[in-house]
N, C-alpha and C positions, 0 to 999 in steps of 0.2 A: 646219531650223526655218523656221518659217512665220514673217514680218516683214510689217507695218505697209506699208511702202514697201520698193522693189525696187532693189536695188544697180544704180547704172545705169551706172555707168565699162566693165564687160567683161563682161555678159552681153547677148548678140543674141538674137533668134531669128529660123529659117531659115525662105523658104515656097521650095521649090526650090533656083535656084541665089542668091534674091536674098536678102543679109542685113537686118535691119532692126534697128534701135537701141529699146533697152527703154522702152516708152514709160511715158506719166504721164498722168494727165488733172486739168487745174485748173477750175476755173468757175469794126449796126445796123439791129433784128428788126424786120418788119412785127410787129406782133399778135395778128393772127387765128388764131395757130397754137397761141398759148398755154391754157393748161387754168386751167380757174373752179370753182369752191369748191360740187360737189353740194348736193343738200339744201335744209333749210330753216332759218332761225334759228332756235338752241335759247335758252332764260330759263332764266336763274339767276337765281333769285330770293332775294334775299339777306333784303331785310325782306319777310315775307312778306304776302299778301294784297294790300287798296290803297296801303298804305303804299309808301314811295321808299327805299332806300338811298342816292339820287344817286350813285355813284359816279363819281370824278376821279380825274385824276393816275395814268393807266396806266401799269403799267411790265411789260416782260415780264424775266422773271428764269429762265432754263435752263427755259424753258417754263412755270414759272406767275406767270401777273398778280396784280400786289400794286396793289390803289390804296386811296385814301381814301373810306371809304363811314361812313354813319349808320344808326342800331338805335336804336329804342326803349330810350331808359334809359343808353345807351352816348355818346352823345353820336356825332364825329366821330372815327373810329378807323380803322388800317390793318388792311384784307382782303385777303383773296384767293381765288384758284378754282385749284384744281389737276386735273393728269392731265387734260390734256384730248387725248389721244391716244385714240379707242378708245369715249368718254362726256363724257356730259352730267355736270357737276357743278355743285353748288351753291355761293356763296360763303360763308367762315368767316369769322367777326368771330377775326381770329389772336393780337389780343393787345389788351389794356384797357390803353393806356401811362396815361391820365389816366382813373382809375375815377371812376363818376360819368356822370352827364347831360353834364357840359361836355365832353367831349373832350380828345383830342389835337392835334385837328386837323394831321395827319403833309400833308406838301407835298414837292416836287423830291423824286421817287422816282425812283433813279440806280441801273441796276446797273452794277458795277463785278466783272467778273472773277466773275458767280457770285453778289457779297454785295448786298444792296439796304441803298442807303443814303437817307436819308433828314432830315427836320427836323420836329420835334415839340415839342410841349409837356406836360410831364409835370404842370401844375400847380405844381411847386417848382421849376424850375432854366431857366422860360424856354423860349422856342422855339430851341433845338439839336441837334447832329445826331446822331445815331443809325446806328444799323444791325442788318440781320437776316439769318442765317444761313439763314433758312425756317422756324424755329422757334420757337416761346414763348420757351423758355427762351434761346436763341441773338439773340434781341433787345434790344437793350438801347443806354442812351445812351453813346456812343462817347466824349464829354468835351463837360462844361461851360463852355463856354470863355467867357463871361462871369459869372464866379461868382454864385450866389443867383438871385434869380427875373427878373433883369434878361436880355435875349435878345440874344443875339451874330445872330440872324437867320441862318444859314448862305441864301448866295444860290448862283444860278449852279453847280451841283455839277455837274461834268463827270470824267470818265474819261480818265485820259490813261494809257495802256501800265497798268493794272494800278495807276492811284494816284487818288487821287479831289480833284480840286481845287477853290475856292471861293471865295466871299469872306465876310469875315464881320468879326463889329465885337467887339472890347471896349473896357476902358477905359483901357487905355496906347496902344493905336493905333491905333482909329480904325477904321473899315470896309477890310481891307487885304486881299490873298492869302495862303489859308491852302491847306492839304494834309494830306492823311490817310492812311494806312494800314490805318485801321480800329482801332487800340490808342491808348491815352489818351496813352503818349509819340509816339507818331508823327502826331500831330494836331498842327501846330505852325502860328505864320505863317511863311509864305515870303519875307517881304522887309515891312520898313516903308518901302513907295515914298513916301509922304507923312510927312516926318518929325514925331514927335510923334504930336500924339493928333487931328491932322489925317486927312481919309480921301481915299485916293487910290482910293477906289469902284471897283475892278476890275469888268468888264463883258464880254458879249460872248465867255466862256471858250470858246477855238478849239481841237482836237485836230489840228496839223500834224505826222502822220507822228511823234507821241511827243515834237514842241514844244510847249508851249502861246503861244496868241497869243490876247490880250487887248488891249483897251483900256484905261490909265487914265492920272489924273492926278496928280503928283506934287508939284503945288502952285507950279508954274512955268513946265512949258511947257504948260502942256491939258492937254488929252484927246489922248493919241498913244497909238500902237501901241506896245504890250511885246512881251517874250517869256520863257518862264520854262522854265528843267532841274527846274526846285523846291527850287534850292540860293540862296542871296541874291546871291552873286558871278554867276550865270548868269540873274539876274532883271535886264532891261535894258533900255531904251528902245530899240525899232528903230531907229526915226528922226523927229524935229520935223519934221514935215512944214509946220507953217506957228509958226515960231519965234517965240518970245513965249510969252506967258499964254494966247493965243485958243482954242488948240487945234484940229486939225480934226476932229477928232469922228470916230474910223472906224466903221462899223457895217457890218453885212450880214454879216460875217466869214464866207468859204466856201474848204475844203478842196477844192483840186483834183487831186488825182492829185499829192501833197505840194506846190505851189503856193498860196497864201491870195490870195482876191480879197477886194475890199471897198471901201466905199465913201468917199471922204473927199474933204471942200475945203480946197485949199490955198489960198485968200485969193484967187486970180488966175480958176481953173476953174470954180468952183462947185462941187457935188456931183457927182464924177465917178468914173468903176470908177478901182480901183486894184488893184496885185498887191504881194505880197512873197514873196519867199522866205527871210526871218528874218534878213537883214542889210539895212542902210543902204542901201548900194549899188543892192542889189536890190529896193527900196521905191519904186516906180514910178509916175506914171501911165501908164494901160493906153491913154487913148483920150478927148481932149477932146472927146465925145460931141456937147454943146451947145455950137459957141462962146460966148465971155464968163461973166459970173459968173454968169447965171442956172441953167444947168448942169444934166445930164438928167437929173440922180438915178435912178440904178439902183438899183431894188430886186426881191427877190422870187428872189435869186441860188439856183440850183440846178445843180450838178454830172452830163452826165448822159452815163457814158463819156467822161469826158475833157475833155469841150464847156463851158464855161461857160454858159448859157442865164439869162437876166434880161429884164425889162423896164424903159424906159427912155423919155424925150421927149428928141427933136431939137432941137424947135421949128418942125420942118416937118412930122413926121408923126402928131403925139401919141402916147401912153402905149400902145409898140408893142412886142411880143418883139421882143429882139436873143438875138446870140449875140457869145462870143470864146475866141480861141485865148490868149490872154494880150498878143496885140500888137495895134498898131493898125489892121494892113492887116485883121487877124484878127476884128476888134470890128465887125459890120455887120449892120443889119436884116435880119434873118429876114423877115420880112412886112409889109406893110401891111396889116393886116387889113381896117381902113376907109380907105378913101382917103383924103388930104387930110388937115389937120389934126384930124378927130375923131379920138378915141381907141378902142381898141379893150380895152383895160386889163386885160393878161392876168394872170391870178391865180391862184394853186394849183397852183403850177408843180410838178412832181413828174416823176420817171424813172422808167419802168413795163418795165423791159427795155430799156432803149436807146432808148425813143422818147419822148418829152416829151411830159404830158399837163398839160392845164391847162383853166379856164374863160378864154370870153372873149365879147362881142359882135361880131357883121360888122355892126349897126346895123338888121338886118330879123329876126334871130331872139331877139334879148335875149341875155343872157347864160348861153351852154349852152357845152356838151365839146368841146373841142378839142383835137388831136393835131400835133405836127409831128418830121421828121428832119433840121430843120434847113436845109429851102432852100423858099423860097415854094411852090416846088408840092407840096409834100408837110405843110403846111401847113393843117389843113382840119377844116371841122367835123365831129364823130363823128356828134352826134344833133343834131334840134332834139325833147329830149325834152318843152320843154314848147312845142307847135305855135304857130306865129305871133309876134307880135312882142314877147308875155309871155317871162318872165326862168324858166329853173328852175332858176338858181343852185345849182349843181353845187358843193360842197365838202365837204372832210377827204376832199380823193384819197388813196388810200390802196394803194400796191403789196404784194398777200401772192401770194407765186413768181410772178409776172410777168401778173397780172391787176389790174384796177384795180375796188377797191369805191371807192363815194362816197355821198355823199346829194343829192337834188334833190327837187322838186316837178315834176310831171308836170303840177296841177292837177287833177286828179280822184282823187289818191290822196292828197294831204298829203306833208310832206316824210317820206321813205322811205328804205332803204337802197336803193345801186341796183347793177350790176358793168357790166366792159365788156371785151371785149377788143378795142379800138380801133377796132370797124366798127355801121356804123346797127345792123345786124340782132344784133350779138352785143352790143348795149347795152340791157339789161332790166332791170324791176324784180326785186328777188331776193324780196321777200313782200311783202305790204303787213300790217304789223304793226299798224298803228292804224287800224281801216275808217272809212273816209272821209276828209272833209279835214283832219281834224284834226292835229294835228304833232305825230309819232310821239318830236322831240326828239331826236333820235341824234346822241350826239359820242362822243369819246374813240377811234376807230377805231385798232386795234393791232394788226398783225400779230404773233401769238404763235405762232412754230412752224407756221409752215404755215396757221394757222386764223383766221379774222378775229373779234376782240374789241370790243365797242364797249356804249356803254350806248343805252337807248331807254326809252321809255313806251307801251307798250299802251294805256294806257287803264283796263287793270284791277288790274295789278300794279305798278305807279307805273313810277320809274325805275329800272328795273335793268341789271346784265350779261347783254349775250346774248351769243352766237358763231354761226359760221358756220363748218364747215369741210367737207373735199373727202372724208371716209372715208366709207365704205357704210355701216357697220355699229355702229351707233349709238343710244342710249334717247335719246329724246324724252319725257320725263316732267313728265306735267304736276306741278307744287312741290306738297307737304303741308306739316302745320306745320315750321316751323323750330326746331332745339336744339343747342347746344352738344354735339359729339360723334361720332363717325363709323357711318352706316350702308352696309351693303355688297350689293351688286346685283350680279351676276353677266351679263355682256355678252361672248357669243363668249370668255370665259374672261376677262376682263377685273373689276377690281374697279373701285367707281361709291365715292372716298372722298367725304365731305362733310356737314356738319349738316343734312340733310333726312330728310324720306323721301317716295320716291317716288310719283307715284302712276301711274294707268295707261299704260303706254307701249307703244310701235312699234319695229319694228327695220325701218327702210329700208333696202333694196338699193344699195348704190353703181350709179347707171347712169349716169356720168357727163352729169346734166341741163347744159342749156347750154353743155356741151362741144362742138368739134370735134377730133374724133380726128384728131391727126395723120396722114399718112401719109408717105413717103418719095420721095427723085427720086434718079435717080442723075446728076452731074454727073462724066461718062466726058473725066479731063484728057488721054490720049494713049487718040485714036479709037481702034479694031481691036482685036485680040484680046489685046498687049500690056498688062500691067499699071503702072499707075504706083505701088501698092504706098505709097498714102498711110500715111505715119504720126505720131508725136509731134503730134497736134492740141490746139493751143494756144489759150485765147481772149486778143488783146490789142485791148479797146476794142471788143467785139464782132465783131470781125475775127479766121477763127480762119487760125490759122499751122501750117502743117505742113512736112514734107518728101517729096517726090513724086520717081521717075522718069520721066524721059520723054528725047527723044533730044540735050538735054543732061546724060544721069545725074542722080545723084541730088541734085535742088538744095532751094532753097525758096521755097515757094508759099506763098499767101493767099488765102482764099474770103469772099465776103459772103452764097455762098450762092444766087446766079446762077452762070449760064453764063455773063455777060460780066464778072462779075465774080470770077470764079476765074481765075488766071494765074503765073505765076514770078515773086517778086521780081528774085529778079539772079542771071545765070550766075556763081556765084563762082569756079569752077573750068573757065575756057572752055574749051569742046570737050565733047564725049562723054562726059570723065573727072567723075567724080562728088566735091564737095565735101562728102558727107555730112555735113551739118548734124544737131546733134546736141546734149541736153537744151534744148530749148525753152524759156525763162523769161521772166514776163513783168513787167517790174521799173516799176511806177507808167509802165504805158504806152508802154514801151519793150521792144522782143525782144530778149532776148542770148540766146548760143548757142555752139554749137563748130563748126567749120568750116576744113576745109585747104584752098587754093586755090592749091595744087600747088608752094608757093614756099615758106611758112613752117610747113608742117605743121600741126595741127587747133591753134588758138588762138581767142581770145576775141574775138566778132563781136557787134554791134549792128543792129537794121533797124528804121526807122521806117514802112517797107513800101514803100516806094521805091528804087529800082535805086541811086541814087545817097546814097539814104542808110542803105543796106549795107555798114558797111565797118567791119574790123579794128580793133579799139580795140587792141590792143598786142602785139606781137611778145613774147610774154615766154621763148621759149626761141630765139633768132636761130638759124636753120639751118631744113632740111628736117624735123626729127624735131618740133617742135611741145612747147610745154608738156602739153596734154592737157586742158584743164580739166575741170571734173565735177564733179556733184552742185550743181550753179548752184542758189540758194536767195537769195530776196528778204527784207531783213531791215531792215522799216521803209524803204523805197528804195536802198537799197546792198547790191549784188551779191555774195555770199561765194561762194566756191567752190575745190576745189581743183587745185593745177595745181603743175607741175614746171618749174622755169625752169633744169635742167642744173647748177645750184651746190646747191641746198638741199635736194634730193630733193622730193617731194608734201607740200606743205604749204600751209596754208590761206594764201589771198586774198582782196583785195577788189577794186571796182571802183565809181567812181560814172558809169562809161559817157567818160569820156577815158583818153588812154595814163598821164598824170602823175598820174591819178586809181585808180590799178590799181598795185597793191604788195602783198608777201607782209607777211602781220599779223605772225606769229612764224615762226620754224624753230624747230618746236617739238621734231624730234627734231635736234639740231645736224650741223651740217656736211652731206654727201651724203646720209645717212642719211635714211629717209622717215618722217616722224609718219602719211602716210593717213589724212586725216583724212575720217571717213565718216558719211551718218545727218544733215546739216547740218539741223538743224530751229527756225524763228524762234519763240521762246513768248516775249512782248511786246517785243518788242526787243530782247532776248540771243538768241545765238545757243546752243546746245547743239550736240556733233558727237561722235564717240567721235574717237578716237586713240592713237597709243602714241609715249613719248618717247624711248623705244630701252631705257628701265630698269625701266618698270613693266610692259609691257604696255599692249594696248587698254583704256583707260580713259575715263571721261565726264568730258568738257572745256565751258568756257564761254569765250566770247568777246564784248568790248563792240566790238572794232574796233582795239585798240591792241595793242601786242605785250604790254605790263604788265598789261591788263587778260583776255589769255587764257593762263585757268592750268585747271588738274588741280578739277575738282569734288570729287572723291573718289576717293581708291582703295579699289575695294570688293573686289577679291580682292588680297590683302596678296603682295607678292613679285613675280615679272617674267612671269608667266605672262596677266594679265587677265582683265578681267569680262566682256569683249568684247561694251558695250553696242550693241541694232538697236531699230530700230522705234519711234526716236524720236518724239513725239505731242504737239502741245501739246494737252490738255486744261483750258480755261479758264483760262489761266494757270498750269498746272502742268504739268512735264512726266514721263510717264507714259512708259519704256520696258523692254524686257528684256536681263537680264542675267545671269549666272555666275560665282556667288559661289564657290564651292566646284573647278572646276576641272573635273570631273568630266560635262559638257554637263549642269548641272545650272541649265539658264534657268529663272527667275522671272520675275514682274511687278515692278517696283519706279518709285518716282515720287519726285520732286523739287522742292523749291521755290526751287531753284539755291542752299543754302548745302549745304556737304557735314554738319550734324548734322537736314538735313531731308530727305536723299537715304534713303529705306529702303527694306524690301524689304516687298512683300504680297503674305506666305505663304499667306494663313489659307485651302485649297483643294487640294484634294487632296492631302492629306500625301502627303509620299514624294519631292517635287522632279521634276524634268526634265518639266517640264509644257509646257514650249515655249510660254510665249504669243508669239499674231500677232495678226496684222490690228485692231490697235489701233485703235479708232474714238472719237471724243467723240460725246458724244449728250449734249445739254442739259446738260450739265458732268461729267456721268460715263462714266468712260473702260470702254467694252462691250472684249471680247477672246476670243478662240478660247483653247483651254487643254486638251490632253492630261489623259487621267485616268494613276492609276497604271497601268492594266492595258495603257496605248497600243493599247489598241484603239477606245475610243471619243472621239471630242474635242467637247468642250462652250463652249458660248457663257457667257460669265461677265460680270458689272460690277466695277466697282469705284469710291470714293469719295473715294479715296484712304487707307482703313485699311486693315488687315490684317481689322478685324472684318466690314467694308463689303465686303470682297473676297468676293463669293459667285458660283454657279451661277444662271443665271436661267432655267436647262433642265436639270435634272439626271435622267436616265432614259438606259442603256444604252442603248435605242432610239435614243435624239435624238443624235446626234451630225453635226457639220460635214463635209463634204467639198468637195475644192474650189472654196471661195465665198469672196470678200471679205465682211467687210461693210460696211454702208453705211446713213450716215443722211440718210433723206429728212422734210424736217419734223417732226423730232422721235420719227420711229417709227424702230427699228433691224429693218434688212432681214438675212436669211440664209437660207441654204439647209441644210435638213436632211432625216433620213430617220428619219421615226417609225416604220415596218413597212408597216404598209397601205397608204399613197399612194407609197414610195418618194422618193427626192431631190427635193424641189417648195420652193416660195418662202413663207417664213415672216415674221413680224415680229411688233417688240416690241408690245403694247398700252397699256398705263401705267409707271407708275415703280417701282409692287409689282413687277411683272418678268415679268410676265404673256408667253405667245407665243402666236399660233396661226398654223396655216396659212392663208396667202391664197388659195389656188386649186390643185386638183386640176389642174394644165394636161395633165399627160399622164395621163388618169385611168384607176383601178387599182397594179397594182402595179408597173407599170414607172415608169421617172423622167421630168421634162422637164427634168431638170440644169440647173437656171435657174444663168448666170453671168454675169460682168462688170458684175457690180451697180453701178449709176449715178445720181447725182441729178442731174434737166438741169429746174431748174425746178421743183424739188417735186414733179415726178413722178419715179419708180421705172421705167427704162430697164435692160432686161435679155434675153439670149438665151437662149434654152429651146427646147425639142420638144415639141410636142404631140402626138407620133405621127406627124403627117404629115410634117411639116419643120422641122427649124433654121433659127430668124428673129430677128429682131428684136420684142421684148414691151413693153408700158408697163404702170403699175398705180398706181393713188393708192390701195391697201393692201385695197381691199373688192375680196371675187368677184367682184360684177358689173365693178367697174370693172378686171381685170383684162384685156387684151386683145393680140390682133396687132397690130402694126402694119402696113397696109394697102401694098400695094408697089406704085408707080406705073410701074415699068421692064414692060413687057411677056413674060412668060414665064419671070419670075424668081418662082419661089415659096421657095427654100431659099436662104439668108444663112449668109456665111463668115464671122463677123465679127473684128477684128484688133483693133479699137479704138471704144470708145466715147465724147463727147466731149460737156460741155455749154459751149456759145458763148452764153449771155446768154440760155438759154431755149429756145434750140432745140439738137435731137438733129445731132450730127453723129458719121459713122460711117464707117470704112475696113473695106468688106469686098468679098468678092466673090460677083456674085450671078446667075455666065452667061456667056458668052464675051468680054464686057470684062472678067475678071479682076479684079485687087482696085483698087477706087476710091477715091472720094469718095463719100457719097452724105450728102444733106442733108434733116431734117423739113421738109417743107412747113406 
């Protein structure tokens, strides 16, 4: 049977005589390498003609935007645009919460796991909170929580692991923290921190790794940092940072790689960074930035790989990027932009692939695009798009797969939508929507799935939703009248849902406009004929990690993607002998791994990418033979995995990266005996794994971390024999795997919401059982899968919704069947490979959420195949090896023919690629193959 993920404790594969460990692929870049969104902005025109919809408050929701828009007659009500994979659609007024001219006016549109929640006013019960499934009927107010027409205001609605928390007022307590689950009893408050009907006004709601960190006040000491589980006992003051009533007021609140930075005066500093990591202790200043109280108030904090990046005053260089590692040596000016006390006042800080982009002035071009990696000289203006000493204030940066849209004035165009990828020449307008200088008004910029969303004004059609995205193959339709209802347009086999109807349209060829095509170098780590036989490429912080031979064996290495910067972290195993290094993982910024080093046997290793800070966190089996660990799995930042410590047989662990930190959770199957615990997969913060406890059989287990807390999910095949679940899959908070209920290798689909009476199975497809699903994919919250028919001759690509009725075929035709392809979703489209008769094995993908497919490209055209494999998303492009006849290579494709292509090979006399491994590091391609007499490499996208 075909699995999701690939057992990786004991199966190698061979190239000669050298073995290699089953790898995985998870996903600091120059930019120019990156791919920009084809095309031209499409109008959805929602109120049609001159009239405005205004649309606000975007949200993107498993691919479609729900925001606040106005209709004739409807007042302010919540819309949305859907399927936009494939077509242009129109937006629908979704639902009349408040009928009538007045509105609902719906605000803080929050998806949580799939549900969009939201705050409205129905006319009777108040501005409270609600929520929508995507549906009419599925919408509906979640609880009144200030009874009658009086409004609880739900504020601040943030997601934390799958729960939706808030703040909100009635009238026993005051504006307090509340939390949802989406049902009328699991709306509750979290804690009356202000006792009485006092309000300790929560603010600031922080998502730290599945903590919440908040600000409020309690009515005695300030405004201080909290922190909440969503239980009252676990809702608690961090720490009084400036004791008394005063409070320090924390703001800026920023997750970093599970550290919280933020800003606060303790009475003595002024406004200075601060960090926590959710206890007292740990509640810091990071860096008295400005001596004395005046103090350099850091704002504008942005997370980007790891780096904290803000702007900040000295008092000797004014309002200038900084950066920090969380300490003090670590907290130091990036730049002076202007010299001397003027300010340079960077703003719009945003992470575009690992490189910080933001506005700023140098004092002689006003304030335009600017770019840095973090050290002065890399530091620098993109464009001076509006010439001379004029400002064309550059804002709403906006990263969709590692390009940067924004808006500016040019001055001869009015402000405009603009893209960029980090250099003068690849920084252009994308249309000019509104001719002349007039202001075209574009806000709301949303990356949805690949595609960019935002609203604007023409001029002719007021304010509406437009998009921009990277597919070829696409209507451009000018809007007809608007009506409640769905009309349907046929696009490359695609359906057009939405209340319009169309009027004359285009299908443009994807040629990827303003792209550069990447192409490849090979970076040859052991010169001559010798292969190093890279493999497990890993991205940690843009830095990808792998494990290489060369003539100290097989150790581990680091690339940034240069020559001087590809090298061996540390001989772990000195001499010749090889430490094979082995499941790569990359845990909020830290490498752990497995590795022998000829003394303790393969045990559990750490690297921050530094020789010396490569080292063993815990002997956990003393002797030469090694515990073994495996199946390493990051779970909220704590390490699970399994491993044998010679007493308890294979049984699950943990690790938060020290020795006294690393302990067996449970012995789950008691004494010597082995529980094998396999499949470890994170869905919000639980862990899921199969197992067997020596009396049921392999069964589906959960674990929080405690030994009391990991038990038996369900036993789904009754007796000692097992359901033997694989291919464990968090699907938007639900986990989706296969299993064998009956004994007989009779695998299904079946899914779970981790109680055992929500664990069931989804039959409804191909009656008759043993259908073997694999390669379990999520795609915009619905779990895609490969699935045998009865006749096991042909296997079909299937969805599911998690029903048994939802459970369908999205290519049902004996011709269409799968053969050795993952699948894989890039931007919302689901990629596969099949064989319809006439083109033979070639690359296909989803088009909308009806289930629509078609072929992308005839690459080996005719009846022979180009057996596209190793389906990849590196950046919202589709990275993939195929034939075209001529040779096996390396392919890229954002889903249209035209933009279907080779990838161009920089090594001299290499035209055919062996490839082993495909790998996205933060946007760019990286690849172990071989391509000519250096054998299998490195080789990195340019």
């Amino acid at each position: 049977m075909r699995s999701s993920r690939t057992k990786r404790r004991c199966k190698t594969r061979s190239i000669g005589s050298w073995q290699l460990s089953p790898k995985r692929f998870d996903g600091l870049e120059i930019l120019e390498s990156r791919a920009m969104l084809a095309g031209f902005p499409q109008l959805i025109d929602v109120a049609t003609g001159a009239a405005s919809s205004n649309p606000i408050n975007f949200a993107n929701v498993n691919g479609t935007l729900f925001f606040s828009t106005t209709r004739l007659g409807y007042g302010r009500e919540l819309g949305r645009t859907s399927d936009f994979i494939g077509a242009a659609t129109a937006g629908e007024l979704f639902v009349d919460i408040n009928p009538g001219p007045a509105g609902s006016s719906p605000k803080n549109l929050t998806n949580v796991n799939g549900t969009l929640f939201f705050t409205a006013n129905d006319g009777t019960t108040g501005d409270e909170l609600w929520k929508s499934d995507g549906t009419p009927t599925g919408t509906m107010l979640v609880k009144d929580i200030r009874a009658g027409s009086q409004s609880s205001a739900p504020a601040e609605l943030t997601n934390v692991n799958g729960v939706l928390f808030f703040s909100a007022a009635d009238d026993a307590g005051g504006r307090e923290l509340w939390k949802s689950d989406g049902t009328l009893g699991g709306t509750i408050r979290v804690k009356n921190i202000a006792t009485g009907s006092a309000s300790s006004s929560p603010s600031r709601l922080t998502n730290v790794n599945g903590v919440l960190l908040f600000r409020a006040n309690d009515g005695t000491r300030g405004t201080e940092l909290w922190r909440s589980n969503g239980l009252p006992g676990g809702t608690v003051l961090v720490k009084d940072i400036v004791p008394g009533a005063a409070g320090s007021i924390p703001d800026q609140l920023t997750n970093v790689n599970g550290t919280l930075f933020f800003t606060a005066e303790n009475g003595v500093a002024g406004r200075e960074l601060w960090k926590s990591n959710g206890a007292s202790g740990g509640t810091v200043l990071v860096k008295d930035i400005r001596s004395g109280v005046a103090g350099s108030a850091p704002s504008r904090l942005v997370n980007v790989n790891g780096t904290l990046f803000f702007r900040a005053n000295d008092g000797t260089h004014g309002i200038e990027l900084w950066k920090s590692t969380g300490v003090a040596s670590g907290t130091v000016l990036v730049a002076d932009i202007i010299a001397g006390s003027a300010s340079s006042s960077p703003n719009q800080l945003v992470n575009v692939g690992g490189t910080l982009m933001f506005n700023a002035t140098n004092g002689v071009t006003g304030v335009e695009l600017w770019k840095s990696l973090g050290t002065a000289a890399s530091t620098k203006l993109v464009r001076d798009i509006r010439v001379g000493a004029a400002s064309s204030f550059p804002k709403y940066l906006t990263n969709v797969s590692g390009a940067l849209y924004f808006v500016a004035n040019n001055g001869g165009n009015g402000v405009e939508i603009w893209e960029s990828n980090g250099t003068a020449a690849g920084t252009s307008l994308v249309r000019e929507l509104r001719p002349g200088t007039a202001d075209a008004a574009i806000a709301e910029l949303t990356n949805v799935n690949g595609a960019l969303l935002f609203r604007a004004n023409d001029g002719v059609t007021g304010a509406e939703p437009w998009k921009l995205d990277g597919l070829g193959d696409r209507l451009v339709a000018a809007p007809g009248v608007a009506g409640i209802g769905v009309s349907s347009v046929g696009v490359g086999g695609a359906s057009v849902k939405g209340p319009f109807v169309p009027g004359p349209g285009v299908l443009t060829p994807g040629l990827l406009v303003n792209r550069q095509r990447p192409a490849l170098k090979q970076l040859d780590l052991v010169p001559g004929s010798r292969p190093s036989l890279v493999n497990e490429l890993t991205n940690v912080n843009g830095i990808a990690y792998f494990t290489a031979m060369s003539g100290y064996g097989r150790e581990l290495w680091r690339s940034d993607g240069t020559v001087n910067g590809t090298k061996m972290v540390k001989d772990i195993r000195v001499g010749t002998s090889s430490s094979n290094p082995e499941f790569l993982t990359n845990v909020n910024g830290v490498l752990f791994f497995s590795a022998n080093d000829g003394n303790a046997g393969f045990e559990l290793w750490k690297s921050d990418g530094t020789a010396a800070g490569t080292v063993r966190i815990k002997n956990i089996q003393p002797g030469i033979v090694g515990s073994g660990p495996h199946w390493l799995t990051n779970v909220n930042g704590t390490l699970y995995f399994a491993a044998d410590d010679g007493v308890h047989g294979i049984e699950l662990w943990k690790s938060n990266g020290t020795a006294a930190g690393t302990a067996l959770v449970r012995d789950i199957a008691a004494g010597i005996a082995a529980s094998e615990p396999n499949y470890l997969a994170n869905v919000n913060g639980t862990l899921f794994f199969d197992a067997s406890d020596g009396v049921l059989g392999r069964e589906l287990w959960k674990s929080n971390g405690t030994s009391a807390g990991t038990v038996l999910l369900t036993d789904i095949r009754t007796g000692t024999g097992g359901s033997r679940p694989t291919g464990l899959t968090n699907v938007n908070g639900t986990l989706f795997f296969s299993a064998d209920a009956t004994g007989f290798a009779d695998f299904e689909l079946w899914r779970s919401d981790g109680t055992s009476s929500g664990t069931i199975a989804l039959t409804n497809h191909f009656a008759g059982g043993k259908t073997n699903p694999g390669w379990i994919t999520n795609v915009n919250g619905i779990a895609y899968f490969t699935s045998n028919d009865t006749s096991f001759i042909a296997q079909h690509v299937l969805k599911s919704d998690g029903t048994p009725a939802g459970t369908v075929p999205i290519v049902r035709d004996n011709n269409d069947f799968l053969i050795s392809s993952q699948l894989a979703n890039v931007s919302g489209s689901l990629y596969f490979t099949s064989d319809s008769g006439p083109t033979a094995l070639e690359l296909y993908r989803t088009l909308d959420a009806i289930g629509g497919a078609r072929l992308v490209q005839d690459i080996n055209p005719g009846t022979e195949s180009s057996s596209p494999q190793m389906l990849t998303n590196v950046g919202g492009v589709l990275y993939f090896i195929a034939n075209d006849g001529t040779s096996q290579t390396l392919f890229a494709s954002d889903g249209s023919q035209g933009g279907t292509y080779r990838i161009r090979n920089l090594q001299p006399f290499v035209d055919s690629l062996s490839v082993l491994e495909i790998a996205d590091i933060n946007g760019v391609v990286y690849i172990a193959a071989s391509g000519g007499p250096d054998g299998y490499e490195l080789w990195v996208g340019t």
